[in-house]
N, C-alpha and C positions, 0 to 999 in steps of 0.2 A: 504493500500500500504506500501511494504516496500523499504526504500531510501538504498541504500547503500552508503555512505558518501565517498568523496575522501579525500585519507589523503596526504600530499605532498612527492613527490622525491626526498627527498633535493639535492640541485647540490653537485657535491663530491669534492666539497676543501672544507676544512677544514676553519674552522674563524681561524686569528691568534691568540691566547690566550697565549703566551709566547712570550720571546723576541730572536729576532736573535741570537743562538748558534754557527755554524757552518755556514762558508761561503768560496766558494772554489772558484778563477778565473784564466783563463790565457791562454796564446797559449801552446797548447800540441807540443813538442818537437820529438817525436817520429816521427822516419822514416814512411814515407804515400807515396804508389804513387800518381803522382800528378792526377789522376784520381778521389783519391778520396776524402772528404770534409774534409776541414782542422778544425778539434776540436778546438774550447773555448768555454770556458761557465763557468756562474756563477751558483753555487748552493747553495740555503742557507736551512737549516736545524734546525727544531724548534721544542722544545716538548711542552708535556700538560702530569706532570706526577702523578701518586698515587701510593699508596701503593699497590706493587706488576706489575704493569703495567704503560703504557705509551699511549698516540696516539702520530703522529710525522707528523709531516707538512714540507713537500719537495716541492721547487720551482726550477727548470732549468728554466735558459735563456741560448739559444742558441746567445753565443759572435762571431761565427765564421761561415762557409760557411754554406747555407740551409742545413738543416738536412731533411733526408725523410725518417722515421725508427730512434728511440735509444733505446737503453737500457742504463739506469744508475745503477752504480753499486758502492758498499761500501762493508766498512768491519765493523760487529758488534765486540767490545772486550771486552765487560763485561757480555755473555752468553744470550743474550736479544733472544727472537725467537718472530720471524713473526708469527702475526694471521691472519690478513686478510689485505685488502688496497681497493684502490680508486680511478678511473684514471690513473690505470695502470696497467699490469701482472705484479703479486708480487709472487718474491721466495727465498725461501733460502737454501743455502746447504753449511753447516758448519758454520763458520762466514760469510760466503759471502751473500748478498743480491744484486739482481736484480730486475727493474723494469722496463719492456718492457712497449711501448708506444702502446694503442689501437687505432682503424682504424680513431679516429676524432680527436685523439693529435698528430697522428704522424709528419706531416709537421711542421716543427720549423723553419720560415727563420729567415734571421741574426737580430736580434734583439726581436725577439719574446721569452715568455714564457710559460711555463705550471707547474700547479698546482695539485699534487699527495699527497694522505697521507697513513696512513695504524696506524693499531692498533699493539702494541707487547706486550711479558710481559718482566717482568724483576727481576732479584732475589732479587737485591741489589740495588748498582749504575745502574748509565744508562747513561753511558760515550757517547758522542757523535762521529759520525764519523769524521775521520779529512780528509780524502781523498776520491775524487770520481772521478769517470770514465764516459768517454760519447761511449760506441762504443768500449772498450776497449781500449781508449787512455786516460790517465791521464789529470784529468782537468787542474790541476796545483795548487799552494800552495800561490795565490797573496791574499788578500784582497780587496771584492769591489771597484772595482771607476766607476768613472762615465764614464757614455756610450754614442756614440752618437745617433741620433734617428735614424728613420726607415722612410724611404722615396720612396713612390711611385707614378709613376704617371700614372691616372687611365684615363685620355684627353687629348689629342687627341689618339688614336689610331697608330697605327707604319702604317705608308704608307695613311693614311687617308687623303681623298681629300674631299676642299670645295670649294664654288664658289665665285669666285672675290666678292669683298666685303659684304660677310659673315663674321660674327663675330665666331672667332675659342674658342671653350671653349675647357677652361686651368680647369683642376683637378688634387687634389692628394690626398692620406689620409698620414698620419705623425703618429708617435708614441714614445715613449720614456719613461726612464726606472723614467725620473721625469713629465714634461708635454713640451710639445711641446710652444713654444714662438711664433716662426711664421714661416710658408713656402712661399720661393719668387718662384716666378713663369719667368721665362726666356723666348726670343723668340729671335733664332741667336744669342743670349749666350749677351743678352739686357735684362735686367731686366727690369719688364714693369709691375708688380703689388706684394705688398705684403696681405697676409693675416693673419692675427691673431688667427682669429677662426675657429674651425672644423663647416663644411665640405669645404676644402680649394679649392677655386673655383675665376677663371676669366673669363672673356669675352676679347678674344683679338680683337679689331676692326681695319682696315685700314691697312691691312694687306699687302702689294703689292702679284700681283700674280706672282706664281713662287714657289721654294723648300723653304722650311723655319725647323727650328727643333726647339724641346721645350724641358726645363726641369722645373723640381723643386730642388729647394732648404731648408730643415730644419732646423731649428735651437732648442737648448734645454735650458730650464730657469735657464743652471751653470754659474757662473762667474771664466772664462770666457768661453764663450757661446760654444760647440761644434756644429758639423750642418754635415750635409750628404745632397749631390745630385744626383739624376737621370742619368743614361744615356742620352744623347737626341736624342730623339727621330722625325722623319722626319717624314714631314706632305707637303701637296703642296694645296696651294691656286690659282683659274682659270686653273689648271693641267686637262689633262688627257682630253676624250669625253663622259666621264659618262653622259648619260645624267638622269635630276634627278625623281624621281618617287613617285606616291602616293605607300603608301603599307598599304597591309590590313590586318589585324589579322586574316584574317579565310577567305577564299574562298568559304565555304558554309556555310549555318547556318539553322537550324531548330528550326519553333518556334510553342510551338504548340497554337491553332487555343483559342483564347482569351485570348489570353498571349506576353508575346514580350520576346526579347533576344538584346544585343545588342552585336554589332562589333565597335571595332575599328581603327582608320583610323590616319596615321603620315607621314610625309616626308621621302624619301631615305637620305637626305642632307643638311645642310643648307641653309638657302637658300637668297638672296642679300635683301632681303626685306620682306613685308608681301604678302604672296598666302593666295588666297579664293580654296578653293578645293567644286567644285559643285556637290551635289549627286543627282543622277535620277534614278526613279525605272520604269521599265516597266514588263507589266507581272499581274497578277492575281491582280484583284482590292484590294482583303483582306487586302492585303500586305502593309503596309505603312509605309513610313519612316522616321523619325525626329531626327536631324534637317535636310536642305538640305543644308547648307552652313556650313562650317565649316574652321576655321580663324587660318592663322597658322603665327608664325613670327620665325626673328634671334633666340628667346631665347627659343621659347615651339615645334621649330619643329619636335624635337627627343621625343616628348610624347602625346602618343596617347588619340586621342578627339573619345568617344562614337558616335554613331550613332543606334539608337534603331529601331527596327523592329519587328513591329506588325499584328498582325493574327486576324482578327476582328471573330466573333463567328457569324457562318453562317450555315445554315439549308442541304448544301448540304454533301456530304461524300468525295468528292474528296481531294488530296493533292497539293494544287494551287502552284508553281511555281512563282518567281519574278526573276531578276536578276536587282541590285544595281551597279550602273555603278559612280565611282570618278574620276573627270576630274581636270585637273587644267591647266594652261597657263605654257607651256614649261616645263613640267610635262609628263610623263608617266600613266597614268591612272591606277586603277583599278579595277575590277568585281568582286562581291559577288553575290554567287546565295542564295536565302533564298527560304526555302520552308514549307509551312503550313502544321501542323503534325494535319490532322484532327480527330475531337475528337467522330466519325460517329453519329452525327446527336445530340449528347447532347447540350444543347441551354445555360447551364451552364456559364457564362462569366468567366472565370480565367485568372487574371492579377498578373503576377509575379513581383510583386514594386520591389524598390530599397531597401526599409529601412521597413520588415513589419511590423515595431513596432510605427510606423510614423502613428497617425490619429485612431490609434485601442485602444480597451480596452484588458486587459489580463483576460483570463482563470483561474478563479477561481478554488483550487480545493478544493471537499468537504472536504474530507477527511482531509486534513490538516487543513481548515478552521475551521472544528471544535475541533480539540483541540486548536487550538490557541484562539480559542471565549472560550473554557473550563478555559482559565487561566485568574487571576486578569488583567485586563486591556489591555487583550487580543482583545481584541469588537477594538481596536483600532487598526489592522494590519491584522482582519482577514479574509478581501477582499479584500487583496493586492494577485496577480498571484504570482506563485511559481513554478520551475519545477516541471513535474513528471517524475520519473527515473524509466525507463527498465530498471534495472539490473540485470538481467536474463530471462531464457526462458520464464520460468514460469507466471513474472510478465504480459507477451503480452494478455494471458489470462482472469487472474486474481484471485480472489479467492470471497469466499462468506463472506471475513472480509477484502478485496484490492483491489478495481478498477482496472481494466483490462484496453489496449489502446482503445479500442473498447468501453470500458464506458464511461471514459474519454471524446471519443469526443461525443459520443452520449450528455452527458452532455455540451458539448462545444457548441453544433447546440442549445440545449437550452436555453443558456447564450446568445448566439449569436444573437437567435430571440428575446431576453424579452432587448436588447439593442439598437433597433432603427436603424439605417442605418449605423452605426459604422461598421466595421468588427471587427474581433475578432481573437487575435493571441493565441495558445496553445504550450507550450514549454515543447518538451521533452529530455530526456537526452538517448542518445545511447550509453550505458556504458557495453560490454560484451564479448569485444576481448579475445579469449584465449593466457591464463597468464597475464590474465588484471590486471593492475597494479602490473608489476613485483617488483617491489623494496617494494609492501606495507605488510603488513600482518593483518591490520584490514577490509582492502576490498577484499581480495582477489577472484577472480571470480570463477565460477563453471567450466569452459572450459579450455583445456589444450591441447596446440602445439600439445603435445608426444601423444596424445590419439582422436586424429582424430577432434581437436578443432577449427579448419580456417572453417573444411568443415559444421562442426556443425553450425557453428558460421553464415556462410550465405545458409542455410537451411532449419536452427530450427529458425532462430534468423529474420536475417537483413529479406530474403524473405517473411516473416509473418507479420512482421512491413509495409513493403513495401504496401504491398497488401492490408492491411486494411487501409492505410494512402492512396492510391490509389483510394477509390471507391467513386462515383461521388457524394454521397450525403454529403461529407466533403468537396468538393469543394470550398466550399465561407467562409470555415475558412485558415487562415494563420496557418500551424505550421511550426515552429521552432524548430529545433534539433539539439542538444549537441552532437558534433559526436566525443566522446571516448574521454575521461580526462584523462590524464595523459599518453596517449599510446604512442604518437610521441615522446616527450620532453625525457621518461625515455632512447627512442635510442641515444640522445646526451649527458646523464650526466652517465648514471648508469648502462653501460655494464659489471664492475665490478663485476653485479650479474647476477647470471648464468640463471635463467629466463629471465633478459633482453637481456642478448647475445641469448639467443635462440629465443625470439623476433626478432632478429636483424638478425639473419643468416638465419634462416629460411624463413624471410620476410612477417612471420604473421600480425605483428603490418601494415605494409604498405598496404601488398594485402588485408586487412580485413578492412580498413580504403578505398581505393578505390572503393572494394566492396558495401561500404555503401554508400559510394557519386554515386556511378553510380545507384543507387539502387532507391534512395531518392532526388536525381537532375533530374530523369527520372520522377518527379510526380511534376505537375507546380505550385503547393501552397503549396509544402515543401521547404523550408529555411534550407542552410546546415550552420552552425557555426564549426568550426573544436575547438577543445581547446588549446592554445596554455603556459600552464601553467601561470606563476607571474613572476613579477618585482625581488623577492625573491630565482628566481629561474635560470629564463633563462637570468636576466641584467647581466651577466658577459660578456663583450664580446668573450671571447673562448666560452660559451654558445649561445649567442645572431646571430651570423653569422650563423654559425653550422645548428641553428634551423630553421634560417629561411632558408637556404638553402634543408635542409630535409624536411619543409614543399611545397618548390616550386615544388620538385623534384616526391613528391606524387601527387600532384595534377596534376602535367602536364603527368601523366602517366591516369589518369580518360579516360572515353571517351569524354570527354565534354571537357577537361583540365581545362583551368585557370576559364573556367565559369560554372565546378560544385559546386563554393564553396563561398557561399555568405557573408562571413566573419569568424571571428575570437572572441574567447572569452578568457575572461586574469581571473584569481582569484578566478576561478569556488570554492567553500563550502571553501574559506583560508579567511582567515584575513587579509592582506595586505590592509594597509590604501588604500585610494582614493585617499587624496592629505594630503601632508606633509605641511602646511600653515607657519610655522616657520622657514625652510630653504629648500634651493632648493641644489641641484647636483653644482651646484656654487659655494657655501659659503662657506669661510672657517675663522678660528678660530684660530689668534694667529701663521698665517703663513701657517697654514694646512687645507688642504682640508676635508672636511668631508668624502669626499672617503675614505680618513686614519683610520674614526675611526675605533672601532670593530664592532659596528652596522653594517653599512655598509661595512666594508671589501673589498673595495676597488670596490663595483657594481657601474653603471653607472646609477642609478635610482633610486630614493629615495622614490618612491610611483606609484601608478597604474597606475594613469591617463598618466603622462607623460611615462611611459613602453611600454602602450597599443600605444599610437600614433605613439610612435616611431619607433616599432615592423611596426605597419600599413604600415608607410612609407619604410621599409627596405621592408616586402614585394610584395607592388607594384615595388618597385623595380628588384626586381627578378622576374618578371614576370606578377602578379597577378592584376585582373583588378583596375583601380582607383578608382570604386563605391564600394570594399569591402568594407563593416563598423567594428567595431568593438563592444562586450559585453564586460561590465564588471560588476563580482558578487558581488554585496553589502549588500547581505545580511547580513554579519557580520563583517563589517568593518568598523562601525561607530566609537568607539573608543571612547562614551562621559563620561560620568558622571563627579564625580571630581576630578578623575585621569587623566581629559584630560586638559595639558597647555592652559592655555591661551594667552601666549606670548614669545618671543625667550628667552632664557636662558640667562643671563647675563658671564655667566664664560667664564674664556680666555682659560680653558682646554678643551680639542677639546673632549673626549671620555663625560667628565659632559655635555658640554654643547648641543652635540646630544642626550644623554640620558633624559636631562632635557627639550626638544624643541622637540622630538619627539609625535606625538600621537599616533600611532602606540605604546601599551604597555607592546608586550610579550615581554617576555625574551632575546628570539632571533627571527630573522626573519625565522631561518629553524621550529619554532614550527608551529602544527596545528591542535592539534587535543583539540577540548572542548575548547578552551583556556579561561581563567579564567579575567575577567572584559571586554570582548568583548560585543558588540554593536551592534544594528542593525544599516544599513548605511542607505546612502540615497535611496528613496525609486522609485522604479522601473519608468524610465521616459524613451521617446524616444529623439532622436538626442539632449541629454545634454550639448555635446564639438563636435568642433571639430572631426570629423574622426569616431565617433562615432555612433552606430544605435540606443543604449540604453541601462540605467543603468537596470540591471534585478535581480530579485532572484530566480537564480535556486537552489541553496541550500534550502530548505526550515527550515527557523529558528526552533530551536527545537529539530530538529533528532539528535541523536547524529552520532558523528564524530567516536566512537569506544570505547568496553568497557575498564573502567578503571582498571580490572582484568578481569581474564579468566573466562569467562561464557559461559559455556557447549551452542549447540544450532544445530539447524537442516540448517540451512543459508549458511555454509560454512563461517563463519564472525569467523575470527581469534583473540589472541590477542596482541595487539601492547604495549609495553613500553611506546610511545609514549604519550600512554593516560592515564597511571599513575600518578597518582601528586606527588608518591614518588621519582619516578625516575630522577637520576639527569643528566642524558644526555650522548652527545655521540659525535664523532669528530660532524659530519655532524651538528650539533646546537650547536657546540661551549663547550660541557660539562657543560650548561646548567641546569639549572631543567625545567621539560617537560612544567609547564605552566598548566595542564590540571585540570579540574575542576572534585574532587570527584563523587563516586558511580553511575556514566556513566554505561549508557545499552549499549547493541552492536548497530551496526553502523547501521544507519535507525531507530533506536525505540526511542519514544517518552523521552524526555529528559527535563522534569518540571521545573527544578534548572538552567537548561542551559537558557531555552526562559524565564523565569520572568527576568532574568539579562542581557539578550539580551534587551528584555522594558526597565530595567532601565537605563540603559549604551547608548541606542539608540540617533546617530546624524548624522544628524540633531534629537534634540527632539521633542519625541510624542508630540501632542495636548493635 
């Protein structure tokens, strides 16, 4: 088999690696009708130069009314020309530069920013610009000051009615250009709670009934303190004849026949106390329902409780009918009709779990297995599960030197039988969207948009996959699929490249991503995982929202919606630590945040584990049911030997003392390919934390990540800079050296030098 390795998108800001040159603020004076949005903003302007060239790090904050649309604009006066950029349309014509905002920076309300770069060259000097434009109105010529924060309030709702003594929940989110201190929360312009910490939240209780209005209030950690408030906004307590209601996620549901699906079930309203909401099924014995009570109060009635529905495996062929009836006391009721999707006459049991890595053993595969037993001290990792990657048509098949999907599981029913009553999970990885992984050039895929690649793609590709993972003698194995790494994530960081814009315009990457889930959620013992890139990647919040917003927005287009897609995977073949044990996204050093330093760069995440949960929660949020779990890849992120700290750094300088208290030890967090003293990590478990379904390796240790020069080959595998070890970097990882570890095969081929130092580096350590 051959793997094709995923190499990372890196997001496109830039690290800061030089110090603030250029900083422009202020109200634009220029005539505007009043129609349209009154210009300020700050822009600060940074290079990173050599000989001969430069990269150049640009940040807008928008200081003045919401912006929807900009272009920023300069003047070069030392002959510099634009080569390319980053987070934004870059042009130049004479001295003049422009950079237009693309379709997920554009919104900039008052207090927000965004982060663009771009490469130039230069003959000489590389004078900086002193003036800029938002919109073609002059920024202005003040020097930074401080700003006040960003204030909104996200609860109660504008006209939103609850019931005499309900507790009304107060929310906002805050922001600012240092950190937020604390937002008060008001009720009839009565301040009635402070909070200190994000996510800024109250419970207002005892409310009398009648009109009532809320705000919030911010404040920012200057002396002395700046703050911004809310409109207030109106809300009415015992108001109106609403009367209040169960509601159901779904009006019907199909589950097929020795299998279950769940629905769930929440309040229209608050409600004065705690409701039992009773379910009753009547209709086709099969059918059953658990639980039948379901317990709602003041504070979880706005979040939906499961109710799972089960299809017993039964001999006849018909499709039985129930309907599910939720009742409650001074409640409005609900109806779900459920119907048994018979499986004609197969006696098979398939039960679709929760978590199917919970209670199973993993799928060994040979082929990996035995190179890994082939190396020194190998015997010690080489019946740990590993994914196996379809990354291409071809691979579905196989060859007479590469296990086919079709062998695979043949081999898997064997494992399966010689283990006893355990089930058995098999993981694979669906990696072959055209213009699959637009930003890479070590994995680049065989299929292309312009060349008839969406239709190819669910054809040749997902339908063939589908079908044999479909047939009834796999039944009583669990597989598990990796559905396309790196596809979604590159629409939110790296339109900037013209394969990902056409990703993106086209709508490949989406309808070829839905394709797959309707394809692979239609078959009841496949598990969908979507990939949702790293902590490295997507923790920025201009990344982090965005993403998850694009992935809610896929999914709810499925025909299943929110429940084709049974979780999420973070770190797929990267290195990104597990856990940072010496500082947390908290700590700070001597006054500063470790956000500050250049490691981190101002992300909101310092390591996987906490990314992944967090991601989870933002999710369910938007939609997505609360039983998704989450994977994360550890294959190579153990980070041990004796370049890993063993305790927090002592220094009071913030860039030493993260570099010295980090385990995580590339260069930069945008490296990934080979990287040089990585680890095997912790090794493949189910429900380990919180939120989680289980630690996995779908990467399998070994393969390489991408040749370290160009090597000729029949694969389609390109070659990447990235995996050079001479190379010394680029904005995107800071100008860096690449990290990567000498005489690298292409991407998928066995990789000797890389798994012995994988063993010795491995942590937790081997036995």
């Amino acid at each position: 088999m051959t793997v094709t390795s995923r190499r990372q998108a890196w997001r496109n800001r830039a690290a800061t690696t030089a110090a603030l040159l250029v900083a422009a603020a202020g109200l634009a004076t220029g005539q505007a009708a009043t129609a349209h949005a009154a210009v300020s903003c700050d822009v600060a302007y940074s290079t990173n130069d050599w000989q001969g060239g430069f990269t150049a790090n640009v940040t807008l904050k928008n200081l003045g009314d919401p912006l929807n649309g900009w272009t920023l604009g300069f003047a070069f006066t030392g002959g510099q020309t634009l080569q390319q950029g980053w987070s934004a349309t870059w042009a130049q014509s004479g001295t003049q530069v422009t950079a237009k905002n693309l379709a997920w920076n554009g919104t900039l309300a008052t207090g927000a920013s965004t982060s663009m770069g771009f490469n130039g060259i230069s003959t000489g000097s590389n004078p900086k610009p002193t003036a800029f434009t938002v919109n073609g109105v002059t920024c202005g010529g003040q020097n930074p000051t401080n700003q006040p924060p960003t204030v909104a309030l996200t609860s109660p709702a504008s006209g939103a009615t609850y019931q005499a003594g309900a507790a009304v929940p107060l929310a906002a989110t805050a922001s600012d250009d240092g950190s937020v201190s604390k937002v008060e929360f008001y009720v009839d312009g009565t301040l009635v709670n402070t909070d200190t910490t994000a996510p800024y939240s109250y419970s207002a209780t005892g409310l009398a009934s009648g009109a009532h209005t809320a705000k919030a209030k911010a404040y920012d950690n200057a002396s002395p303190a700046l703050s911004t408030e809310t409109a207030a906004v109106p809300f009415t307590v015992g108001g109106g004849n609403q009367t209040p209601s169960v509601v159901a996620s779904a009006t019907s549901v199909s589950v097929p026949e020795g299998s279950s699906r769940t629905v769930g079930f929440k309040l229209s309203q608050a409600p004065t106390g705690n409701v039992s909401v009773n379910l009753t099924k009547t209709g086709d014995a099969d059918l059953t329902i658990s639980p039948s009570t379901l317990s709602f109060t003041t504070a979880n009635w706005n979040t939906a409780q499961n109710v799972t529905v089960s299809a017993a495996q039964d001999s006849d062929e018909a499709n039985g009918t129930a309907t599910i009836a939720a009742a409650a006391t001074g409640h409005t009721g609900a109806s779900v009709t459920a119907t048994e999707a018979d499986d004609d006459g197969d006696t098979t049991p398939i039960t679709h779990v929760d978590n199917p890595y919970a209670g199973a053993d993993g799928y060994v595969n040979p082929n990996w297995s035995a190179k890994a037993a082939a190396e020194p001290g190998g015997d010690a990792v080489a019946d740990i599960s590993t994914g196996v990657w379809l990354d291409r048509i071809a691979a579905i098949a196989g060859s007479s030197s590469a296990m086919g999907l079709r062998a695979h599981l043949d081999e898997a029913l064997e494992q399966d039988a010689a283990n006893g009553s355990r089930p058995l999970t098999i993981q694979f990885v669906i990696y072959n969207l055209p213009n699959r992984d637009c930003s890479a050039l070590a994995s680049n895929g065989e299929l292309l948009i312009a060349q008839n690649g969406l239709n190819r793609y669910k054809t040749e590709y997902i339908d063939p996959i589908a079908a044999i993972m479909g047939e009834a003698k796999y039944r009583s194995l669990r597989i598990s699929t990796i559905v396309e790494i790196d596809s979604l994530p590159n629409l939110v960081t790296n339109l900037n490249i013209a394969k990902c814009q056409e990703a993106k315009d086209s709508g490949a990457y989406v309808d070829g991503v839905r394709y797959a889930l309707n394809k692979l959620h239609a078959i009841p013992n496949v598990y969908t995982y979507i990939d949702a890139a790293h902590h490295g990647w997507l923790g920025w919040d201009t990344n982090f929202g965005p993403a998850a917003d694009l992935f809610a927005s896929t999914v709810a287009g499925t025909t299943a919606g929110f429940n084709s897609v049974d979780g999420f995977i973070t770190n797929t073949a990267n290195y990104s630590a597990l856990r940072e044990p010496h500082f947390t996204i908290n700590t700070t050093v001597n006054g500063q945040t470790v956000r500050q330093s250049t490691w981190l760069d101002w992300n909101f995440y310092v390591d996987e584990l906490s990314f992944a949960q967090a991601f989870r929660n933002t999710l369910i949020q938007k939609g997505f049911n609360s039983n998704i779990g989450m994977l994360i890849d550890t294959s190579r992120n153990g980070w041990g030997g004796a370049a890993r700290p063993s305790a927090p750094s002592t220094s009071n300088v913030l860039n030493t003392f993260v570099n010295e208290s980090r385990v995580d030890r590339r260069f930069h967090a945008g490296n990934w390919c080979n990287q040089n003293g990585a680890g095997l990590g912790e090794r493949p478990q189910a429900s380990p934390a919180p939120g989680l379904d289980a630690y996995v390796w779908i990467k399998p240790p070994g393969e390489s990540d991408g040749a370290s020069k160009v090597i000729p080959n029949d694969e389609g595998k390109g070659f990447d800079q990235m995996c050079d070890p001479t190379y010394t970097g680029n904005a995107r990882n800071g100008n860096n050296m690449s990290g990567a570890l000498p005489d690298a095969p292409i991407a998928g081929q066995w990789f000797s030098a890389q798994f012995r130092q994988l063993l010795q580096n491995a942590y937790p350590a081997l036995p």
